[in-house]
C-alpha positions as CSV (number, residue, x, y, z in Angstrom):
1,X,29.0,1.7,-9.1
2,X,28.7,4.8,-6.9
3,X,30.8,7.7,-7.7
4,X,32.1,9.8,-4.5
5,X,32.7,12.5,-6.6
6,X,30.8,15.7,-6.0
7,X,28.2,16.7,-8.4
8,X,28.0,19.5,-10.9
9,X,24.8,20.5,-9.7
10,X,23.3,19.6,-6.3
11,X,20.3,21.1,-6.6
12,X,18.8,19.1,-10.1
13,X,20.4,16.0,-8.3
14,X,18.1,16.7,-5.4
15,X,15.1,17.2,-7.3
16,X,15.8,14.2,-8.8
17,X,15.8,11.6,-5.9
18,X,13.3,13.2,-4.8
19,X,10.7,12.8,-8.1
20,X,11.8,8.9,-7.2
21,X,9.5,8.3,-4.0
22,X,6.1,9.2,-5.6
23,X,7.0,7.7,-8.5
24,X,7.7,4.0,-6.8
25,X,4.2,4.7,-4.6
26,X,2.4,5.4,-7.7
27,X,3.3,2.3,-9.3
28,X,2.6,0.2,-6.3
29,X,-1.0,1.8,-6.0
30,X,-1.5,1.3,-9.8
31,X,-1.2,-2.9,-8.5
32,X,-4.1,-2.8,-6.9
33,X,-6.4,-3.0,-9.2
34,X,-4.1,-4.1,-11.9
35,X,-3.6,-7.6,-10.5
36,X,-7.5,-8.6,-10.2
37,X,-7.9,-7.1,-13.8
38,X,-5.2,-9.2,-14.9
39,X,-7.0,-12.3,-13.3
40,X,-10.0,-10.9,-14.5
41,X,-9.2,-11.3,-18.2
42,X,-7.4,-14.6,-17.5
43,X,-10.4,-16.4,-16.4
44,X,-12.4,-14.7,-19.3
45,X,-16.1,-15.0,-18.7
46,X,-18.0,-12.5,-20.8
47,X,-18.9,-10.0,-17.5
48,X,-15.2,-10.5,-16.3
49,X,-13.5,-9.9,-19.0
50,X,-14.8,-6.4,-19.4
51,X,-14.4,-5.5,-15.9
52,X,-11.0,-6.8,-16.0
53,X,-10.2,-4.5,-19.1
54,X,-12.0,-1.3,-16.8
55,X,-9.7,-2.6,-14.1
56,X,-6.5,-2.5,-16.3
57,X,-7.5,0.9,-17.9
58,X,-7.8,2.4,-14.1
59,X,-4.9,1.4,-13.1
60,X,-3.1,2.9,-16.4
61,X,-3.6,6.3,-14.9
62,X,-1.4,5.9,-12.3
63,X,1.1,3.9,-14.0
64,X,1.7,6.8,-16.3
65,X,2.0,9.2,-13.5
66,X,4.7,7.1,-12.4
67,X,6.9,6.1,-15.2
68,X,6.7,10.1,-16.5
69,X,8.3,10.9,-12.8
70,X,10.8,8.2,-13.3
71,X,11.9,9.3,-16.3
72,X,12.2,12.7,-15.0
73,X,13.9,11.7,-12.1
74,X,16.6,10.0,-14.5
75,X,16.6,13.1,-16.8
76,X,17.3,15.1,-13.8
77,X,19.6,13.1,-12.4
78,X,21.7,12.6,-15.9
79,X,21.7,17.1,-16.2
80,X,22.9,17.1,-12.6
81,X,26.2,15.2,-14.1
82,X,26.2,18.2,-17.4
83,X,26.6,14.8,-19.5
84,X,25.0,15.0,-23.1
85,X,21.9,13.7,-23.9
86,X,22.5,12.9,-27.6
């Protein structure tokens, strides 16, 4: 449901799509080594399971990096629109 109407604030929406890019590539670099971790931990051998686990905790760093932007994308996105948050 996409709204022609012009925005409030052009500038914050801006900002906004553009906080959306990085986020998206940092979540699909955090995959990398989240998927063999995953597998890692599935197949469970005592040496695996803790590399797996490293894996998984790697691949947290970017993951948080990406869902913050998101959520600042949508916070930024939402002000554009002078809607309240609460």
């Amino acid at each position: 449901m996409a709204s022609h109407a012009p925005v409030p604030d052009p500038q914050l929406e801006r900002q906004g799509r553009r906080m959306i890019r990085p986020a998206l590539r940092f979540l699909a670099i955090s995959l990398i080594p989240m998927i063999p971790g995953i597998v890692l931990i599935a197949i469970g051998h005592d040496g695996l399971l803790g590399l797996g686990i490293a894996l998984i905790f790697i691949a947290s760093c970017p993951v948080a990096i990406g869902i913050g932007l998101l959520c600042s994308a949508s916070i930024a996105r939402w002000a554009a629109r002078h809607k309240l948050f609460a």
